[in-house]
C-alpha positions in Angstrom: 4.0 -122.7 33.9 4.7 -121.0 30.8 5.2 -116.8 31.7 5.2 -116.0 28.1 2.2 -118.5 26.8 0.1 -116.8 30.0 1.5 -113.4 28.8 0.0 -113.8 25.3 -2.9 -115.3 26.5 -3.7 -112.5 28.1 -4.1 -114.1 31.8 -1.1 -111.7 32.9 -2.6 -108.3 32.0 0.9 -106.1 32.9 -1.9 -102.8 32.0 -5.0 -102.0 32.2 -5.7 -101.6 27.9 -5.2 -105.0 27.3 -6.8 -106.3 24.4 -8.3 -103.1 23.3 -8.6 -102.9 19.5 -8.6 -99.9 17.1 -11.9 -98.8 15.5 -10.5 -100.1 12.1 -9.5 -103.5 13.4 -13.2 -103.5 14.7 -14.6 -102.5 11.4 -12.7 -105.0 9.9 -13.4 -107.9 11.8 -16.7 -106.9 11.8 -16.8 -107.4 7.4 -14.8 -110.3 7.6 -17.7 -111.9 9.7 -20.6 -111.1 7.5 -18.4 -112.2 4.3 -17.8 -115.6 6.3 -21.8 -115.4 6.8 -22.4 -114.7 3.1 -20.0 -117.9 2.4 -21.8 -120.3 4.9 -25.0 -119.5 3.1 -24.2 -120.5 0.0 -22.8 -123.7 1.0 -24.7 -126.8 1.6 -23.9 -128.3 5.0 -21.6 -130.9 4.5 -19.5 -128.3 2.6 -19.7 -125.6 5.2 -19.1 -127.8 7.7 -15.6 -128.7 5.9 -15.0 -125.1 5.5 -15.7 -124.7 9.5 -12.9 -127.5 10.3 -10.6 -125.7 7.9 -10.8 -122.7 9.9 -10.4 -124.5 13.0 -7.8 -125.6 11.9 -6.0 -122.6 10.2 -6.8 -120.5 13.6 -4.9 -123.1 15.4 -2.1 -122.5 13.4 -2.2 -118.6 13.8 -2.3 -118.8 17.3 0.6 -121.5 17.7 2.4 -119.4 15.2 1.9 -116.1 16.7 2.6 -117.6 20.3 6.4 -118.4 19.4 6.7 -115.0 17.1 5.2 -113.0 20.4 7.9 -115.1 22.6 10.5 -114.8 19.9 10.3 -110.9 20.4 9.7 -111.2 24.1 13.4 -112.6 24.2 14.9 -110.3 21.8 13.6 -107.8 23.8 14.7 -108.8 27.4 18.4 -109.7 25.7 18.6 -106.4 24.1 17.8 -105.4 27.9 20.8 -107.4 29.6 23.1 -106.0 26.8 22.8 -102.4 27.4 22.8 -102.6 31.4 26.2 -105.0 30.7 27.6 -102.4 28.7 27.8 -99.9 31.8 
């Protein structure tokens, strides 16, 4: 089992606020979905379709990006931890 992919998942919820967004990230997920509507309309289907597996694709890559960045800082974090209590 991966701790950290589980943590970022958000199947470990260490609080009760997880996943909560701010009102401007909600505004703004909320335009970038009728631009993306806007788009789709204009495109035939075999275009928009293309666009669709693009973004697929592209969201795949954000996530498996974000994943390492998020464990990345996770272990920067905990060996900034065993530092200062080695220091005592």
């Amino acid at each position: 089992m991966d701790i950290l992919k589980s943590l970022f998942d958000g199947d470990i919820r260490p609080f009760e606020q997880s996943g909560r967004l701010t009102p401007e990230a909600v505004e703004l997920m909320k335009e970038v979905v009728t631009q993306e509507e806007q788009l789709l309309s204009q495109l035939d289907e075999n275009t928009a379709e293309t666009l669709r597996t693009y973004q697929a694709g592209r969201e795949e890559v954000n996530y498996l990006v974000t994943l390492e960045r998020f464990k990345d800082a996770f272990i920067l974090g905990a060996r900034m931890m065993m530092e200062i209590l080695t220091e005592r």
